[in-house]
C-alpha positions as CSV (number, residue, x, y, z in Angstrom):
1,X,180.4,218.2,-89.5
2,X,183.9,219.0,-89.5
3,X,184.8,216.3,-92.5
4,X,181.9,217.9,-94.6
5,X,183.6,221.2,-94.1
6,X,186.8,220.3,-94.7
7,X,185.3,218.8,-98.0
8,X,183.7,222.1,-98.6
9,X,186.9,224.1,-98.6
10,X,189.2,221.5,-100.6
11,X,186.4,222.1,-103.1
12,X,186.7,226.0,-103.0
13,X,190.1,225.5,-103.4
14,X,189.8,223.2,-106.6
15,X,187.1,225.8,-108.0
16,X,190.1,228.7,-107.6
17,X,192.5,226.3,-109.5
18,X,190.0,225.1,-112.2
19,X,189.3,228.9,-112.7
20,X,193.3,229.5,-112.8
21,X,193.6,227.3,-115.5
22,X,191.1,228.8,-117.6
23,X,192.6,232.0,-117.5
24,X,196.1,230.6,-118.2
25,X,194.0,228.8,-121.3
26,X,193.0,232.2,-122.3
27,X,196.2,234.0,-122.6
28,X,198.1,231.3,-123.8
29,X,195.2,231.3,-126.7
30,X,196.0,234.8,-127.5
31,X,198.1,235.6,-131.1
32,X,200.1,239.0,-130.3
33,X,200.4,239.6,-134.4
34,X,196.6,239.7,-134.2
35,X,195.6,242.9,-132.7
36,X,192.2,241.7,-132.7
37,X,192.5,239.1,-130.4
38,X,195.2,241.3,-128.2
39,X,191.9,244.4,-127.7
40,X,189.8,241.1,-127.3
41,X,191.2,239.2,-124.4
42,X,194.0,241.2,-122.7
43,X,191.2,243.4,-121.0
44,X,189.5,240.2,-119.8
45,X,192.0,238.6,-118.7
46,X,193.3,241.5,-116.7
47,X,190.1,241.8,-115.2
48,X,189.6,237.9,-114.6
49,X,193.5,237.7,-113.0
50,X,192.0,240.7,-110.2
51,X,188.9,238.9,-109.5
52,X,191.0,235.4,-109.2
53,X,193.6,237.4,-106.6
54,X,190.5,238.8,-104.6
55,X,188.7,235.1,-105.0
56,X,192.2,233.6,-103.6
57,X,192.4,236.1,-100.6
58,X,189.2,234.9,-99.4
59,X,189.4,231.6,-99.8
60,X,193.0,231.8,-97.7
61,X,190.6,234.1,-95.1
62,X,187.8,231.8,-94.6
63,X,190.0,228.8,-94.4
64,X,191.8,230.2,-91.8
65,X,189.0,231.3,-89.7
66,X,187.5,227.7,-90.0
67,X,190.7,226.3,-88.9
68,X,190.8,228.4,-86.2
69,X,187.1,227.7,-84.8
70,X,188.2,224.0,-85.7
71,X,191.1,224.4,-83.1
72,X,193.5,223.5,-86.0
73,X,196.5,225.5,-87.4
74,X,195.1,228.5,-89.4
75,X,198.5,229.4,-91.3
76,X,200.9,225.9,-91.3
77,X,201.3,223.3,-93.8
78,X,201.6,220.7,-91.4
79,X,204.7,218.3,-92.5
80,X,206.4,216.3,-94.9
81,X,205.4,212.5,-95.7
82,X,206.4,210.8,-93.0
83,X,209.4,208.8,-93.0
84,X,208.2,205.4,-91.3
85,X,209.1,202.7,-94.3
86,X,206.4,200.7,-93.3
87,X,204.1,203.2,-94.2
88,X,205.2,204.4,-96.6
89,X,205.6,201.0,-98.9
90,X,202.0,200.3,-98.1
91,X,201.0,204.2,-99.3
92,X,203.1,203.1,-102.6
93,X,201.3,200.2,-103.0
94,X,198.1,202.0,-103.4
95,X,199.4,204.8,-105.5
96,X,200.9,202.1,-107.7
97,X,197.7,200.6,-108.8
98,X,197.0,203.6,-110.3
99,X,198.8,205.6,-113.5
100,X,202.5,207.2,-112.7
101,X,202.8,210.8,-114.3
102,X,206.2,212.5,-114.6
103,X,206.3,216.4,-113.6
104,X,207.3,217.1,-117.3
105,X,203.3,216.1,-118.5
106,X,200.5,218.6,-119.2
107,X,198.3,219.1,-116.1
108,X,195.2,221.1,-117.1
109,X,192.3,220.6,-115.2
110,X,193.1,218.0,-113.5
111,X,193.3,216.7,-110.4
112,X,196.0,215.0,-108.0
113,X,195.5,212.4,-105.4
114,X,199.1,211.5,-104.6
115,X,203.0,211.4,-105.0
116,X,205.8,209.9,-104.0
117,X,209.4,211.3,-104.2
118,X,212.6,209.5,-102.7
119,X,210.6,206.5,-101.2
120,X,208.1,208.5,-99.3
121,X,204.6,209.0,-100.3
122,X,201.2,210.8,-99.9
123,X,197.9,210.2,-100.7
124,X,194.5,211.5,-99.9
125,X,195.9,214.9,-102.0
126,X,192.9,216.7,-103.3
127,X,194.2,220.0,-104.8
128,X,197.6,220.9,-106.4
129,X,197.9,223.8,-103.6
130,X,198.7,220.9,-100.8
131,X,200.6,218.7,-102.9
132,X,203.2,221.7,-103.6
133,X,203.6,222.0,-100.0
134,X,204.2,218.9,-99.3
135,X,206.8,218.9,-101.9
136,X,208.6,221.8,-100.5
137,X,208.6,220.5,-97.0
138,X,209.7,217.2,-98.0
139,X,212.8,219.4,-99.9
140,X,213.1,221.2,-97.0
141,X,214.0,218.4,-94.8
142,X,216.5,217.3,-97.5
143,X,218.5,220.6,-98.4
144,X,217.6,222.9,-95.3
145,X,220.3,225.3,-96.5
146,X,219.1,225.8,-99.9
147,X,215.2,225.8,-98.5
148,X,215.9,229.0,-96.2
149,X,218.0,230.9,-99.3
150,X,214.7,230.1,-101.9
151,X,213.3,234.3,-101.3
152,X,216.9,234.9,-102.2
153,X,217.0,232.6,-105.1
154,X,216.4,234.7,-108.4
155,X,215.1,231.9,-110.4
156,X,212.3,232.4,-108.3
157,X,211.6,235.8,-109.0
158,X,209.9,236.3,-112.2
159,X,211.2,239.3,-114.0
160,X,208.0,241.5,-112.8
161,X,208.7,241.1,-108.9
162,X,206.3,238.6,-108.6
163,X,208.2,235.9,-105.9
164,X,207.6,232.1,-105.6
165,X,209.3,232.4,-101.9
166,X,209.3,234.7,-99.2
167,X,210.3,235.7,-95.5
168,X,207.2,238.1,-96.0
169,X,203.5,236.8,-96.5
170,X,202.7,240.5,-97.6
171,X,205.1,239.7,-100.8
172,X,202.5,236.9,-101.9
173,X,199.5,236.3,-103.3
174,X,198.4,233.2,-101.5
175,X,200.8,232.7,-99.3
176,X,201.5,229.1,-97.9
177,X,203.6,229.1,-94.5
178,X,205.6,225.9,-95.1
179,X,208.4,226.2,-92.1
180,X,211.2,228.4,-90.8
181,X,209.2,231.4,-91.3
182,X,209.5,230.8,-94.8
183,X,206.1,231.2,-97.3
184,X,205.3,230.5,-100.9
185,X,203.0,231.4,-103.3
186,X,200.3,229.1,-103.7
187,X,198.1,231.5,-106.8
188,X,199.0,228.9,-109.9
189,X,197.6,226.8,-111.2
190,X,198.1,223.2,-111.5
191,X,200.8,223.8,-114.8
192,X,202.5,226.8,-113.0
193,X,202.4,224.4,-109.8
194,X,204.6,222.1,-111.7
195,X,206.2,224.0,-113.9
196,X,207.9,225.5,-109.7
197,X,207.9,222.2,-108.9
198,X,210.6,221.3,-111.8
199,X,212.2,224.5,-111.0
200,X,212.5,222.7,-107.3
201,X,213.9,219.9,-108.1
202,X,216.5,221.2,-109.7
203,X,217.8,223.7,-107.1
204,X,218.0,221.0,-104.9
205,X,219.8,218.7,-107.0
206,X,216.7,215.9,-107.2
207,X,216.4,214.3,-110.3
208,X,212.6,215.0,-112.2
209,X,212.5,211.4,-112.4
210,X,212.2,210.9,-108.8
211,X,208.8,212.7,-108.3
212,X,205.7,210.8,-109.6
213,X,202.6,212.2,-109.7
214,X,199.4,210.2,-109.1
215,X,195.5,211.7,-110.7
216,X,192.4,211.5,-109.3
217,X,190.8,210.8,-112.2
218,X,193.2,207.7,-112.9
219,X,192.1,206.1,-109.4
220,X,188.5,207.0,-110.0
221,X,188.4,205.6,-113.8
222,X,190.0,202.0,-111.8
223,X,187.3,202.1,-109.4
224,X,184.6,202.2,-112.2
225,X,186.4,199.5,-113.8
226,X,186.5,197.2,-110.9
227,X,182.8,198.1,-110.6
């Protein structure tokens, strides 16, 4: 029982980020000359971007309480990709048989399954949401120093208020305890997941070249061909 609601919850999640990306669509659709379209879909999105915050508070609320009946961490991230190199080549080896994707590409509704960045690798990734944390924490073990200062960081504050890091879970959104009492914001979706993630890299001196991205839909699509 515990597998099928994991499952259940990964797909909650994946709903809140398909939904994400459809309001992103939306305003990204909208012309600002055309006033039309401005008394169109400004009020809608508005409206959609409160239900989505009130739809991601929940989801972070009932996850957490099935954690905790579970006996598992309610709040943590868990860790970075483990370091072992044996594991870690046969991880790549997988992921490999599948379609690389850089962090520069176009990731609308779709969905990851792994990465690998600096020789270590994860896999078994089902929502953007977790693959951003493991980023982070995997940074974090690289650059602690420039991990703890992120809040601080004002490339990381958008010019509204809104923070990508905090010291504070109240600051956030969705907030996603990663370690040293630091959180991030975990409301994007999967382009404003990467579009941080870029951001990221470049704070802590990582070349974009170094992160590969692996799809969901690149494994399954190999699957039906071997079939």
């Amino acid at each position: 029982m515990n597998e099928r609601v994991r499952t259940a919850l990964a797909q909650l999640e994946e709903a809140r980020e398909a939904l994400l990306e459809f309001a992103d669509g939306v305003w990204q659709s909208i012309d600002n000359r055309d006033n039309e379209q401005v008394q169109k879909k400004v009020p809608f999105v508005t409206a959609c971007n409160d239900k989505l915050v009130a739809l991601g508070r929940l989801t972070d609320d009932l996850g957490a309480l099935v954690r905790g009946y579970l006996g598992e961490p309610v709040d943590a991230e868990g860790e970075a990709p483990s370091t072992d190199a044996e594991r870690n080549a046969r991880v790549i080896r997988e992921l490999d048989r599948g379609t690389p994707h850089t962090i520069d590409e176009v990731f609308s509704y779709k969905r990851p399954y792994g990465f690998k960045l600096r020789g270590r690798a994860a896999k078994d990734i089902r929502t953007w949401r977790r693959l951003y944390a493991l980023v982070c924490l995997q940074l974090a073990e690289l650059a602690p120093a420039t991990f703890v200062a992120l809040p601080d960081d004002p490339q990381f504050t958008t010019p509204q208020g809104h923070r990508a890091f905090s010291r504070s879970r109240a600051d956030l959104r969705s907030a996603l305890l990663l370690r040293d009492g630091i959180y991030a914001e975990a409301h994007y979706s999967a382009n404003a997941f990467a579009r941080n993630m870029r951001r990221l890299l470049a704070a802590f001196r990582v070349n974009p070249n170094e992160l590969t991205i692996y799809l969901r839909q690149d494994r399954d699509a190999g699957r039906d061909e071997v079939a």
